[in-house]
PyMOL CGO cylinders between C-alpha atoms (Angstrom):
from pymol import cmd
from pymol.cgo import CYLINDER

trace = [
    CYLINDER, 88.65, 77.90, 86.65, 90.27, 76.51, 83.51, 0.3, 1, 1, 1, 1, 1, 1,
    CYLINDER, 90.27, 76.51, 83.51, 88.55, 73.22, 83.06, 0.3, 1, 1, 1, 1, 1, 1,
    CYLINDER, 88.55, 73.22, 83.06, 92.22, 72.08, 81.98, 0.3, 1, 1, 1, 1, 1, 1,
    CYLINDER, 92.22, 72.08, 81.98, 94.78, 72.95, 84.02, 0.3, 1, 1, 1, 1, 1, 1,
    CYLINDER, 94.78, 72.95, 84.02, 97.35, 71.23, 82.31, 0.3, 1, 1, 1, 1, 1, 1,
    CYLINDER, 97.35, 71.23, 82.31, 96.67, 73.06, 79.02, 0.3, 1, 1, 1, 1, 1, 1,
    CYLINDER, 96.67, 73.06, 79.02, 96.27, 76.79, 80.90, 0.3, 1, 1, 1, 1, 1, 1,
    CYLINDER, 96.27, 76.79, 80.90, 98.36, 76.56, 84.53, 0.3, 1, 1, 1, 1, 1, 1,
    CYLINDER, 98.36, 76.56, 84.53, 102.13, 76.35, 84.43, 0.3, 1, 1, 1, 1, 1, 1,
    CYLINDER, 102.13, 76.35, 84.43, 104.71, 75.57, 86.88, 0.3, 1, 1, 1, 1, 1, 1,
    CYLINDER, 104.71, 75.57, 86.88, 107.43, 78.26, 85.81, 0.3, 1, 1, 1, 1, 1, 1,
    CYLINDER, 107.43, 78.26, 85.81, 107.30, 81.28, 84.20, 0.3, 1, 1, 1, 1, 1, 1,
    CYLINDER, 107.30, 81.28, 84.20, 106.79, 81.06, 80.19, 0.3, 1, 1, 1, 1, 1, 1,
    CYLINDER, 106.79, 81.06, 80.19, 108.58, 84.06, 78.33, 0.3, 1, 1, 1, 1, 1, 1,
    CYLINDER, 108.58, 84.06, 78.33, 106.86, 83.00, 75.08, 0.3, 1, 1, 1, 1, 1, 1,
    CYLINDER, 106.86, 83.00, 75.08, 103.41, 83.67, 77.12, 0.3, 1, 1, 1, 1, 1, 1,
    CYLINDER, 103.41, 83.67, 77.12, 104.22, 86.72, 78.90, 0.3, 1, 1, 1, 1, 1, 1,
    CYLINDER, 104.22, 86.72, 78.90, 101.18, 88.91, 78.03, 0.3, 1, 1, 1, 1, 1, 1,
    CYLINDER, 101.18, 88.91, 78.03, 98.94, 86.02, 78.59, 0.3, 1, 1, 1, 1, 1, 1,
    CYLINDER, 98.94, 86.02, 78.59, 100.60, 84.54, 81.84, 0.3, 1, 1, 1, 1, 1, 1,
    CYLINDER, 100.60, 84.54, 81.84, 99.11, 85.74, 85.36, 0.3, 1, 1, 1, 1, 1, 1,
    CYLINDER, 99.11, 85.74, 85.36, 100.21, 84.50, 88.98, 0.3, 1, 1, 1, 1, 1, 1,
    CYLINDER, 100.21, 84.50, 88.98, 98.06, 81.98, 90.44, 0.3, 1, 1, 1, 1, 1, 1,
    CYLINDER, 98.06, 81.98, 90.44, 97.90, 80.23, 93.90, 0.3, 1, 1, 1, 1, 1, 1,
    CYLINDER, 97.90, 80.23, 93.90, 96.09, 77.41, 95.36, 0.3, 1, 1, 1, 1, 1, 1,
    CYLINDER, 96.09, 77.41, 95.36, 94.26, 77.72, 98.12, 0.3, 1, 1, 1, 1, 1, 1,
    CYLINDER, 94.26, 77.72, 98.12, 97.20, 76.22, 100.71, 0.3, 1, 1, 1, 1, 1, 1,
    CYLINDER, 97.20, 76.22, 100.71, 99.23, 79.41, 99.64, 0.3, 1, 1, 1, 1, 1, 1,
    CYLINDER, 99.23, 79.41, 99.64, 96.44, 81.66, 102.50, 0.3, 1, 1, 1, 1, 1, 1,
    CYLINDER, 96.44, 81.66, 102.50, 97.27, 81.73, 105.94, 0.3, 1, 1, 1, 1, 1, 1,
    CYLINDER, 97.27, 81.73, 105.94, 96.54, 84.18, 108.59, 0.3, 1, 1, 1, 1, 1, 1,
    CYLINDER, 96.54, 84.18, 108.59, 95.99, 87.43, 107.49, 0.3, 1, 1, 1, 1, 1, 1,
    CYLINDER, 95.99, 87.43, 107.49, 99.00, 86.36, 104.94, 0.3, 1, 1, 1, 1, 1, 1,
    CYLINDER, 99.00, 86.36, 104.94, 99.92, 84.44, 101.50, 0.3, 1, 1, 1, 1, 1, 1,
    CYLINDER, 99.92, 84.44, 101.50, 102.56, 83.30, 99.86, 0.3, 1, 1, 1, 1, 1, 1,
    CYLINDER, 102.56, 83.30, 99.86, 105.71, 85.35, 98.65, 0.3, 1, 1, 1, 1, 1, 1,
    CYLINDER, 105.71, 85.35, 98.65, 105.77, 84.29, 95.11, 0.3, 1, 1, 1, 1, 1, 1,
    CYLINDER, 105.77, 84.29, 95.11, 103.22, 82.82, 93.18, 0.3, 1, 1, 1, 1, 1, 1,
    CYLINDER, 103.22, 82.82, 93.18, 103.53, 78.95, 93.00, 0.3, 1, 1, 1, 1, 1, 1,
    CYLINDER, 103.53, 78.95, 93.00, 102.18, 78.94, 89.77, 0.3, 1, 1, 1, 1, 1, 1,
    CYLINDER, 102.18, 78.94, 89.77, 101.40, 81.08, 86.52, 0.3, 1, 1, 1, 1, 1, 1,
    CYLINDER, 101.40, 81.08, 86.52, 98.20, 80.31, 84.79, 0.3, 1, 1, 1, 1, 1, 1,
    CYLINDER, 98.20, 80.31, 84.79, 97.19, 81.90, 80.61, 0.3, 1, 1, 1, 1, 1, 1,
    CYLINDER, 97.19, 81.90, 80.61, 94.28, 83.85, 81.88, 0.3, 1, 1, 1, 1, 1, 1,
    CYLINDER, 94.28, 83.85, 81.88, 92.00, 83.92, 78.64, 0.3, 1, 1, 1, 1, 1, 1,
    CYLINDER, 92.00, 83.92, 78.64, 88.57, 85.14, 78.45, 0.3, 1, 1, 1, 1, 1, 1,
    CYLINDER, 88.57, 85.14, 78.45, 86.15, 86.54, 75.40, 0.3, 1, 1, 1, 1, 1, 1,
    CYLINDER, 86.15, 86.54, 75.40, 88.04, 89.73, 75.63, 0.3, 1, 1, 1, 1, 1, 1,
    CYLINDER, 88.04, 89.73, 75.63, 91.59, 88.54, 75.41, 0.3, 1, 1, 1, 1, 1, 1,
    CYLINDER, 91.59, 88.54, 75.41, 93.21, 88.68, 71.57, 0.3, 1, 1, 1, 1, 1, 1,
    CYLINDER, 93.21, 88.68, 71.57, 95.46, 85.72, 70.91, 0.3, 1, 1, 1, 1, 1, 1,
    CYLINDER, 95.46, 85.72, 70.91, 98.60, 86.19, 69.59, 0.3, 1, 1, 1, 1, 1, 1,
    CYLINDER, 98.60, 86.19, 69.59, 99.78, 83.19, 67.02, 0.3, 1, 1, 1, 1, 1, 1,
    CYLINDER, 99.78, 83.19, 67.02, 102.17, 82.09, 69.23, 0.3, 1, 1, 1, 1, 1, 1,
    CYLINDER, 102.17, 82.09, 69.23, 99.45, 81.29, 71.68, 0.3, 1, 1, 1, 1, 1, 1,
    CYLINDER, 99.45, 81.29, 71.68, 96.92, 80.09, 69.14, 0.3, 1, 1, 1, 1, 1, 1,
    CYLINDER, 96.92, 80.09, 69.14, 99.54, 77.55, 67.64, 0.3, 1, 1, 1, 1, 1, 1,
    CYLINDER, 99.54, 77.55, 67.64, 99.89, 76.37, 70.94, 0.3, 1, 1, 1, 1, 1, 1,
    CYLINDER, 99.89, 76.37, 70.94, 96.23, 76.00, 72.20, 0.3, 1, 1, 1, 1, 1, 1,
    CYLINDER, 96.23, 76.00, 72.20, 95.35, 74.30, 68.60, 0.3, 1, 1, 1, 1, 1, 1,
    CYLINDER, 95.35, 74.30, 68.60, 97.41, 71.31, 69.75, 0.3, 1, 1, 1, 1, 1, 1,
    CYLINDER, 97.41, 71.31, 69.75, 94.66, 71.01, 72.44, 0.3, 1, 1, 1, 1, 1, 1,
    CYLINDER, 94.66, 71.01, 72.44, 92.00, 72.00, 70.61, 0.3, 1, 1, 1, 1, 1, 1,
    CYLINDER, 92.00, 72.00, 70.61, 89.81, 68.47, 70.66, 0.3, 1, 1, 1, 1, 1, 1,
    CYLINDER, 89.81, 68.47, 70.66, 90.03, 68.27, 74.21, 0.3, 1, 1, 1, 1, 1, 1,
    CYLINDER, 90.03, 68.27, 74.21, 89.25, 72.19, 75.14, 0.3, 1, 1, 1, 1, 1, 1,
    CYLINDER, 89.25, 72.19, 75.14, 86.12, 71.39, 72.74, 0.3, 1, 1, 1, 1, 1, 1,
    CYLINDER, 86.12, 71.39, 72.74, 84.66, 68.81, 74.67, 0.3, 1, 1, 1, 1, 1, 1,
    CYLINDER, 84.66, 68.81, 74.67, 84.39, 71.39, 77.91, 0.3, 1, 1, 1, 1, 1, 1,
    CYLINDER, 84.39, 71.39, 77.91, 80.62, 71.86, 78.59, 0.3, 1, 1, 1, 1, 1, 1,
    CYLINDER, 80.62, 71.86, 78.59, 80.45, 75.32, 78.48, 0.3, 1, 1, 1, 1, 1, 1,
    CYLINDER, 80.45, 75.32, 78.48, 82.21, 75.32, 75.17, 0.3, 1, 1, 1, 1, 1, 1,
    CYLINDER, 82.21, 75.32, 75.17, 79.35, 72.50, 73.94, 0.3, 1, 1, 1, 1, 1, 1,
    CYLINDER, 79.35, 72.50, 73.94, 76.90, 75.22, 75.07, 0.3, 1, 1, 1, 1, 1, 1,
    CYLINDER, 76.90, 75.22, 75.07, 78.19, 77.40, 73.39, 0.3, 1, 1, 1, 1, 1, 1,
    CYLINDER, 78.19, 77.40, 73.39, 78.42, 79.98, 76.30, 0.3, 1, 1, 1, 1, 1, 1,
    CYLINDER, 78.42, 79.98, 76.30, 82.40, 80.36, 75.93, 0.3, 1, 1, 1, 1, 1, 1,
    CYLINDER, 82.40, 80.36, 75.93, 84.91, 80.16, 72.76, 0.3, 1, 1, 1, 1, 1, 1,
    CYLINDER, 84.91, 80.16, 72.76, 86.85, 76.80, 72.63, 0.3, 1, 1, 1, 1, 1, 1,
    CYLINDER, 86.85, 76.80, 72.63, 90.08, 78.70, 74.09, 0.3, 1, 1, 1, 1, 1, 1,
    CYLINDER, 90.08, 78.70, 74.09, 88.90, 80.44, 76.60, 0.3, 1, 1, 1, 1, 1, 1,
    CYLINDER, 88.90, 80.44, 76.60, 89.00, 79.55, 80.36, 0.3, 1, 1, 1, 1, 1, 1,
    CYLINDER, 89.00, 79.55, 80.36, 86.09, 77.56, 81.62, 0.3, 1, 1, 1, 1, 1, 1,
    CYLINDER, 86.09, 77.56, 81.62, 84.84, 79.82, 84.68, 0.3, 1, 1, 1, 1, 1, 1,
    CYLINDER, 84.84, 79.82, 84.68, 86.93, 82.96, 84.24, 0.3, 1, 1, 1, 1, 1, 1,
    CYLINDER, 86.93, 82.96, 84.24, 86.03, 85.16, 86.75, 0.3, 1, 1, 1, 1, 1, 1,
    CYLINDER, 86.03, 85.16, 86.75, 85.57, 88.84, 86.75, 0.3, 1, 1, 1, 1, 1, 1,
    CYLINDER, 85.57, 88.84, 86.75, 89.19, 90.11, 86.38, 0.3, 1, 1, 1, 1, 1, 1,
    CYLINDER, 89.19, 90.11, 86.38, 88.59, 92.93, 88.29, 0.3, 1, 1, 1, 1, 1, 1,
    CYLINDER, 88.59, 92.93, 88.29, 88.62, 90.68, 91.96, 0.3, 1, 1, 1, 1, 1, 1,
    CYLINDER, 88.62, 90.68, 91.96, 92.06, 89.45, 91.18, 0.3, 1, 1, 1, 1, 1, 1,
    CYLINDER, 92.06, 89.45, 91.18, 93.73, 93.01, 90.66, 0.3, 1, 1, 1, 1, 1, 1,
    CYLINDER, 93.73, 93.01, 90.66, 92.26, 95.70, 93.31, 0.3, 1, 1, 1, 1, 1, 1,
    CYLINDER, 92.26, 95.70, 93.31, 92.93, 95.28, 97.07, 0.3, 1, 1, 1, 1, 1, 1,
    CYLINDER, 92.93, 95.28, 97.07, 90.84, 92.01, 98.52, 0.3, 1, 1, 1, 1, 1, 1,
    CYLINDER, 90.84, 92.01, 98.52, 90.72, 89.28, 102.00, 0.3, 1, 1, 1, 1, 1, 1,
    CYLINDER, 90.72, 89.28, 102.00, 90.78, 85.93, 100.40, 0.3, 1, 1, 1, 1, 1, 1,
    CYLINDER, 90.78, 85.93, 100.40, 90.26, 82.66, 102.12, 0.3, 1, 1, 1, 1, 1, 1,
    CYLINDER, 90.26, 82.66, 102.12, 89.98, 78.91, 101.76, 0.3, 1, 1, 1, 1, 1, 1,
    CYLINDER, 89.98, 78.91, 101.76, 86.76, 77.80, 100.72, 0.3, 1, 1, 1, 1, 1, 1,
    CYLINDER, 86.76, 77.80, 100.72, 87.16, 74.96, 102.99, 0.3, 1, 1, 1, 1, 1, 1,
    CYLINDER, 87.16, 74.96, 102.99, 89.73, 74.95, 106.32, 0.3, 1, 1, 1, 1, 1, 1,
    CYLINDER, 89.73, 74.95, 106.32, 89.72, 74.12, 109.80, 0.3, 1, 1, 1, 1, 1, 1,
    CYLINDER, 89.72, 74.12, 109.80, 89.72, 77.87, 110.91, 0.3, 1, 1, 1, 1, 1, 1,
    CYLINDER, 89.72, 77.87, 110.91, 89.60, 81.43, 110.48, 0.3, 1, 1, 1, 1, 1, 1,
    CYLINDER, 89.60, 81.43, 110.48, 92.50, 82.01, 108.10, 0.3, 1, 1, 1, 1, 1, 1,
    CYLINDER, 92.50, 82.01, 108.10, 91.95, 85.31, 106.29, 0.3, 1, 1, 1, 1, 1, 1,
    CYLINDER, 91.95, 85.31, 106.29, 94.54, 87.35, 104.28, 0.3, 1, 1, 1, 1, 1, 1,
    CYLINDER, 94.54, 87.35, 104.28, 95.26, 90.10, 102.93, 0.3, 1, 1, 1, 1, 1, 1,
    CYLINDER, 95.26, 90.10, 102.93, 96.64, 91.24, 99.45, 0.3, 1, 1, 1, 1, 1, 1,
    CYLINDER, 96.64, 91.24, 99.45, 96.73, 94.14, 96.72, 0.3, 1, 1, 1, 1, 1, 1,
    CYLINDER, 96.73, 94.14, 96.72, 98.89, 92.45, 94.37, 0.3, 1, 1, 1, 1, 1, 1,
    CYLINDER, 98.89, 92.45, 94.37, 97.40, 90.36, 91.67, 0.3, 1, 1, 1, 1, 1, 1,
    CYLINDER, 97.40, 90.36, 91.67, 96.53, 87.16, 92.94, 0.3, 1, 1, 1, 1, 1, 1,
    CYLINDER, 96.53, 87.16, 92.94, 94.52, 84.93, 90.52, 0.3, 1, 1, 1, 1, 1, 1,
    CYLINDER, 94.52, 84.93, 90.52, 92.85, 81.83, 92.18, 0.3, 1, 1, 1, 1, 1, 1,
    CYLINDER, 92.85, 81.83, 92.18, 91.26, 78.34, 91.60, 0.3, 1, 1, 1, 1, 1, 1,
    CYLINDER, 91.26, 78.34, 91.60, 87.26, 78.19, 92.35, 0.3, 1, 1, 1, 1, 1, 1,
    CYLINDER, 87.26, 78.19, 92.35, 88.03, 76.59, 96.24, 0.3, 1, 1, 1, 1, 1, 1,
    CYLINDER, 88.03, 76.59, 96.24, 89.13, 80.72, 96.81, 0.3, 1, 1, 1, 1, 1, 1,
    CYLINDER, 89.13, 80.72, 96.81, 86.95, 82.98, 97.97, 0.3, 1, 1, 1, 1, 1, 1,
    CYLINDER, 86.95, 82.98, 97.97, 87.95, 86.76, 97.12, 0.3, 1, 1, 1, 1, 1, 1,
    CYLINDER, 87.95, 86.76, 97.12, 86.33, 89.86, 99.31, 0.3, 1, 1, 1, 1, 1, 1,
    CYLINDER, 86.33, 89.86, 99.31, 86.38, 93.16, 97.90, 0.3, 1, 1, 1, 1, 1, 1,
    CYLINDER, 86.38, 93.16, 97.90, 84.83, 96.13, 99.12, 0.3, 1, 1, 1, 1, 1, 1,
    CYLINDER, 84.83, 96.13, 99.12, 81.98, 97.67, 97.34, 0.3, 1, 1, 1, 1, 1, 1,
    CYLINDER, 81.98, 97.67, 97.34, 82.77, 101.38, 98.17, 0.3, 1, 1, 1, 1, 1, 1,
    CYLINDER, 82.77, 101.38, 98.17, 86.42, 103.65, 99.28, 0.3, 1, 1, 1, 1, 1, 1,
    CYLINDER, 86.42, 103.65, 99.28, 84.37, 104.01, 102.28, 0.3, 1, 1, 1, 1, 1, 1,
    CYLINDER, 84.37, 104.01, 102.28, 84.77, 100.55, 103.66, 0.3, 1, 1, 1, 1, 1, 1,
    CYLINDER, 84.77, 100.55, 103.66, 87.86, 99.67, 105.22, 0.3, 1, 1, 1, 1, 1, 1,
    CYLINDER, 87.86, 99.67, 105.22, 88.91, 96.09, 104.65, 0.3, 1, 1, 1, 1, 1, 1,
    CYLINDER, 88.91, 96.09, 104.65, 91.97, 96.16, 107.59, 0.3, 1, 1, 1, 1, 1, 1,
    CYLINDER, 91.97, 96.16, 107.59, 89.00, 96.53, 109.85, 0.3, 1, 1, 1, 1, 1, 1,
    CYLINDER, 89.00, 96.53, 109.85, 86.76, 93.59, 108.30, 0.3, 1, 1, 1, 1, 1, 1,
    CYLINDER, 86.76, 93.59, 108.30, 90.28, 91.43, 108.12, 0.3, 1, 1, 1, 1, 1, 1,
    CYLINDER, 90.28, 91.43, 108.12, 90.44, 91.91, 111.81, 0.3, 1, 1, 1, 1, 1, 1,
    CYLINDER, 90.44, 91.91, 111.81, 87.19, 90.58, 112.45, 0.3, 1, 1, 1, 1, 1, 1,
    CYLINDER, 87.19, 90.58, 112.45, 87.23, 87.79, 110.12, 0.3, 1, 1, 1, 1, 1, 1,
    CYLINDER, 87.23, 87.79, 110.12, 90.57, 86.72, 111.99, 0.3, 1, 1, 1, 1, 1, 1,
    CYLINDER, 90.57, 86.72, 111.99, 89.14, 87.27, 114.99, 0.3, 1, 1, 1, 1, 1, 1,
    CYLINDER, 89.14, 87.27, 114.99, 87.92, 84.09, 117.96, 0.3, 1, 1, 1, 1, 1, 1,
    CYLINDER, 87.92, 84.09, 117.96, 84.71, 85.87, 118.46, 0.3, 1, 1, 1, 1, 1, 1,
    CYLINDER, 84.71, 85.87, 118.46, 83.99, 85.06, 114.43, 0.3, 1, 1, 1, 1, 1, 1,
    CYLINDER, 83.99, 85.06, 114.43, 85.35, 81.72, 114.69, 0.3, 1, 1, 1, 1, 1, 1,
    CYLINDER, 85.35, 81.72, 114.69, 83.04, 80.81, 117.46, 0.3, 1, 1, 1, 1, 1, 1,
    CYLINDER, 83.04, 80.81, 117.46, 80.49, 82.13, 115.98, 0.3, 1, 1, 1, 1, 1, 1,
    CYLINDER, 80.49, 82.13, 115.98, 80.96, 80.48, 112.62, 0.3, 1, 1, 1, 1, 1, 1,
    CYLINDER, 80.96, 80.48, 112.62, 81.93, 77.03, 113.96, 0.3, 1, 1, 1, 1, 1, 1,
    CYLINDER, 81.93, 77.03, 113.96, 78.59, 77.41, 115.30, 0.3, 1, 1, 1, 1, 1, 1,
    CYLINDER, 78.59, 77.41, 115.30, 76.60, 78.83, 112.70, 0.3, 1, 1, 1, 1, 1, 1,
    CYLINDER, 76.60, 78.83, 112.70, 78.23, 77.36, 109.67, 0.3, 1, 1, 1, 1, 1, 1,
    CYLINDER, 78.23, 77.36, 109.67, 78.12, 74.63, 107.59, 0.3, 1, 1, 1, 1, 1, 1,
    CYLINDER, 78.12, 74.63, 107.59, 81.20, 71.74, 107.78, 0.3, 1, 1, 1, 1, 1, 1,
    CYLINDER, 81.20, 71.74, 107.78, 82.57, 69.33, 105.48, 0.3, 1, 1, 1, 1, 1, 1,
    CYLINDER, 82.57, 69.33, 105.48, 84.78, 67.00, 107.68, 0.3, 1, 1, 1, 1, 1, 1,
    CYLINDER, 84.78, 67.00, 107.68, 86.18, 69.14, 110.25, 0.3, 1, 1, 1, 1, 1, 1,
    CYLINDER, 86.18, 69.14, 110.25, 86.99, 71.97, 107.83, 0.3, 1, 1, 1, 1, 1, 1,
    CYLINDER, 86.99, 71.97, 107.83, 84.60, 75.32, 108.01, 0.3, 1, 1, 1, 1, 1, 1,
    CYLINDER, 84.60, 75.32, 108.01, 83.33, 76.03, 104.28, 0.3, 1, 1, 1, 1, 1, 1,
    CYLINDER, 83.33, 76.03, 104.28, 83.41, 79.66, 103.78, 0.3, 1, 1, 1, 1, 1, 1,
    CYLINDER, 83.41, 79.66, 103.78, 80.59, 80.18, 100.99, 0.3, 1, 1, 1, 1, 1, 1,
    CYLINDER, 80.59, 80.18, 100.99, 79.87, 83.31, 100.32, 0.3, 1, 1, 1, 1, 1, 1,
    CYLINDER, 79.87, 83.31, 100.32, 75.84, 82.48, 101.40, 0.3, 1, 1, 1, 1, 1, 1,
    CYLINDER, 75.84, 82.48, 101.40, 76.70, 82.61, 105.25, 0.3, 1, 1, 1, 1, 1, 1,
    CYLINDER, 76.70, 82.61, 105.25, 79.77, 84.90, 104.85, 0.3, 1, 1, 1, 1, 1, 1,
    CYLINDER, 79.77, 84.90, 104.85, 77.46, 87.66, 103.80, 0.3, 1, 1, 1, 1, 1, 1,
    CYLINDER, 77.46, 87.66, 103.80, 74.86, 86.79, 106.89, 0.3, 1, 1, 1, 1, 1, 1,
    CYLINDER, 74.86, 86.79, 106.89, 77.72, 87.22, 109.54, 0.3, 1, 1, 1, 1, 1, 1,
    CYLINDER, 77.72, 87.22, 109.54, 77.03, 89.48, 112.13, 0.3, 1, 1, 1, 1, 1, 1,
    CYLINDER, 77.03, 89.48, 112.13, 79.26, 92.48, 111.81, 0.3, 1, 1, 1, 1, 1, 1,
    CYLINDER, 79.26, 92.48, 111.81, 79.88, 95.45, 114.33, 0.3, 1, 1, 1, 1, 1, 1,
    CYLINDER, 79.88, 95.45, 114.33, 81.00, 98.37, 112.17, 0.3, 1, 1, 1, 1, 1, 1,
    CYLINDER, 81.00, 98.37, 112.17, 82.19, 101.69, 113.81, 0.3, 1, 1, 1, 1, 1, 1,
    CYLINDER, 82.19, 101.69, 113.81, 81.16, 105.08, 113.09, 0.3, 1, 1, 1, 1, 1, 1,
    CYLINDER, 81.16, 105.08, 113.09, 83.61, 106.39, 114.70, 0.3, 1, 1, 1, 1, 1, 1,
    CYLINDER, 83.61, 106.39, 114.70, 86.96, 106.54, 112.47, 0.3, 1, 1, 1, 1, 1, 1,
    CYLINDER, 86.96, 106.54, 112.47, 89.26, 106.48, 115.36, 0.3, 1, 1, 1, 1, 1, 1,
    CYLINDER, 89.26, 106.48, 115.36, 87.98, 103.14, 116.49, 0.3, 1, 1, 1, 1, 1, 1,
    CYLINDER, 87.98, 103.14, 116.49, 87.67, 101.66, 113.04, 0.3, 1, 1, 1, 1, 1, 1,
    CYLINDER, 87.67, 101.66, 113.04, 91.73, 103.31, 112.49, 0.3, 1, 1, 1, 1, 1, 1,
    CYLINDER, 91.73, 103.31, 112.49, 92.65, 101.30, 116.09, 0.3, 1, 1, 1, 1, 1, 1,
    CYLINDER, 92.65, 101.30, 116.09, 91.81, 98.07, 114.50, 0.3, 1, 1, 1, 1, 1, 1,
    CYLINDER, 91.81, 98.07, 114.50, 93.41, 98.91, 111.22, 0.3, 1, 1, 1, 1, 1, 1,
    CYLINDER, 93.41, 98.91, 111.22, 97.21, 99.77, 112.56, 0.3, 1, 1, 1, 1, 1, 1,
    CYLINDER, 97.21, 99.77, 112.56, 96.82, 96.58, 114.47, 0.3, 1, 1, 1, 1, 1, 1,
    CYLINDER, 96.82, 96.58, 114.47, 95.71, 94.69, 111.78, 0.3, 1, 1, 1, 1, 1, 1,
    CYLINDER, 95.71, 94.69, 111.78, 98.92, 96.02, 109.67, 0.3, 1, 1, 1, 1, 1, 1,
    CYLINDER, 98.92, 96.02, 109.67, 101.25, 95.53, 112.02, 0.3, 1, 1, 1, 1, 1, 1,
    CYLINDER, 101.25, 95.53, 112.02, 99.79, 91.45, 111.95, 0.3, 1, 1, 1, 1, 1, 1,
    CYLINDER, 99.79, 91.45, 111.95, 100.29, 91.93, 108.20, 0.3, 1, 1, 1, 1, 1, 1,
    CYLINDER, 100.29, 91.93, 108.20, 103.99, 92.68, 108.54, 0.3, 1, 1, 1, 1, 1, 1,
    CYLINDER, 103.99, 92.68, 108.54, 105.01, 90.41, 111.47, 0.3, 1, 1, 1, 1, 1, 1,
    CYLINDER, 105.01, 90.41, 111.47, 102.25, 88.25, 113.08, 0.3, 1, 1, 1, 1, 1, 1,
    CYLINDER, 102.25, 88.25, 113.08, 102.04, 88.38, 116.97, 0.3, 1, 1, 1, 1, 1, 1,
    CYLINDER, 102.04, 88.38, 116.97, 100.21, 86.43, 119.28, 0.3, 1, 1, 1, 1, 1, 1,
    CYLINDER, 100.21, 86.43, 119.28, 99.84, 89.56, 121.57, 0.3, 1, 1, 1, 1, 1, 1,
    CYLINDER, 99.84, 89.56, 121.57, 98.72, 91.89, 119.07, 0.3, 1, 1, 1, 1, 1, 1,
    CYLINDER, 98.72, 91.89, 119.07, 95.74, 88.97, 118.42, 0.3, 1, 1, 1, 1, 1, 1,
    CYLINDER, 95.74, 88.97, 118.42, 94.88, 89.15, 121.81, 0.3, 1, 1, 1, 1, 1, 1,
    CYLINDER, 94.88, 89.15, 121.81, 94.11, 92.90, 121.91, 0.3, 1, 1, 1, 1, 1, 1,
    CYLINDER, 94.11, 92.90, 121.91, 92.09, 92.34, 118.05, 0.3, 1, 1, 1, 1, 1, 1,
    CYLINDER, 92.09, 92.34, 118.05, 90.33, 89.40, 119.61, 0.3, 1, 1, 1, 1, 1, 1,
    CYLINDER, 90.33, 89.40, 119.61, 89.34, 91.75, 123.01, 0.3, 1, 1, 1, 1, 1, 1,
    CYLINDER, 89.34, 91.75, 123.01, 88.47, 94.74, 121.16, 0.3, 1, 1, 1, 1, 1, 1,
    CYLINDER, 88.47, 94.74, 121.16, 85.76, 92.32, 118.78, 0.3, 1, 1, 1, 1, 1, 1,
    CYLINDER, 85.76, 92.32, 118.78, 85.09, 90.02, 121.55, 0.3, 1, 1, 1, 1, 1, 1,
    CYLINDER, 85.09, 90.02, 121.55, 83.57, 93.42, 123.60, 0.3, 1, 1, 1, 1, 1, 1,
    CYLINDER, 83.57, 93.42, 123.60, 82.06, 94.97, 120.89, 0.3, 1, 1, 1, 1, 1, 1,
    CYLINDER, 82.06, 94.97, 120.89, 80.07, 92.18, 119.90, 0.3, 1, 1, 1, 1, 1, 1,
    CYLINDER, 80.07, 92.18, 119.90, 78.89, 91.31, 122.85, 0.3, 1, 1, 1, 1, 1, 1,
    CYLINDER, 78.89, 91.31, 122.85, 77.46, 94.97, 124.03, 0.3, 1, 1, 1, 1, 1, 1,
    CYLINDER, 77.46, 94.97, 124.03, 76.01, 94.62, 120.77, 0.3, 1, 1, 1, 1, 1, 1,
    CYLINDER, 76.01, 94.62, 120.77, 74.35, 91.30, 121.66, 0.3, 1, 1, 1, 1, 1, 1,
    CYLINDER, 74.35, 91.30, 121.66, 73.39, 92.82, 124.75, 0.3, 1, 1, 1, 1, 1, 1,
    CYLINDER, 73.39, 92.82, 124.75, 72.07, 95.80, 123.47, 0.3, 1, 1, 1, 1, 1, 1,
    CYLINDER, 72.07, 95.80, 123.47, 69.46, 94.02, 121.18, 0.3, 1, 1, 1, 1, 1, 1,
    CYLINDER, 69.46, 94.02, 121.18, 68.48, 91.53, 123.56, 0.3, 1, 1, 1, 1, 1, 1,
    CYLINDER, 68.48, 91.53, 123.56, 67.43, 94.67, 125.66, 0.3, 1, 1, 1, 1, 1, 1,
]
cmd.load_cgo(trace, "trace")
């Protein structure tokens, strides 16, 4: 994201940088439907709409040279001080699933807090109020989407990658029926509040039915 993370990402909270300073995780910090408690990290999240302070511009000016060598700053597509990649700020602040772009299985989780990331993230966010993303955490958690992903998808090593390319083509069995879609969702808190194996089992049965009536039902 930064193209200099020593310059931008810090290790402990700066004072000095407060209205600059954002909390940021690496991508170890995701587990199963959950993420770390506290932010290992705090990174000065600067993009072309961000007004620097002096305090902030005396500091960055000591790093000036080697911010200006960045390639999008040579193509003059950012400002020398900005972040390299900064993503749409939007993703990191309204409720998302976020996973690994690379890891060995199906760990999605769940968060509504800010939680900026490095480029090996992947954020989720739903495109309408309509959609509910408890349900789609379910199924993303679920052995019936692992199979079919460890099937479908691509691999680096023995680590799924979880692009957003066959993310997006993943079959998906939503509900019109609130009630069912509700079923998965205070399951799929409870997980968020205190895993259980047991509680998995009945996500993993309700998708692992669903899907394949619905499998059923085309090949008919």
């Amino acid at each position: 994201m930064s193209g200099a993370d020593k310059v931008f990402v810090f290790d402990e909270y700066k004072e000095e940088f407060k209205k600059y300073l954002k909390p940021f995780y690496k991508n170890r910090d995701i587990g199963k439907y959950e993420i770390s408690k506290k932010p290992p990290f705090w990174i000065m999240y600067l993009n072309g709409k961000s007004k620097l302070d002096d305090v902030v511009t005396n500091y960055l000016l000591d790093y000036k040279s080697k911010l200006s060598m960045r390639r999008e700053v040579i193509n003059n597509r950012i400002n020398w001080w900005e972040l390299q990649w900064a993503r749409d700020e939007d993703i990191f602040l309204k409720p998302k699933i976020i996973v690994r772009q690379r890891c060995k299985t199906n760990n999605f989780a769940y968060t509504e807090k800010e939680f900026y990331g490095s480029a090996d993230i992947y954020y989720l966010t739903a495109k309408t109020e309509e959609v509910n993303l408890y349900y789609i955490l379910g199924y993303l958690n679920s052995k019936i989407f692992f199979s079919w992903f460890n099937y479908i998808g691509k691999k680096k090593g023995k680590n799924l990658e979880f692009y957003s390319t066959p993310l997006k083509e993943s079959p998906l069995y939503y509900p019109t029926i609130q009630d069912e879609i509700r079923y998965i969702e205070n399951l799929v808190k409870k997980q968020l509040e205190n895993y259980s194996e047991n509680i998995q089992d009945e996500i993993d049965n309700y998708f692992s039915k669903v899907m394949n009536i619905k499998k059923m039902s085309e090949e008919n």
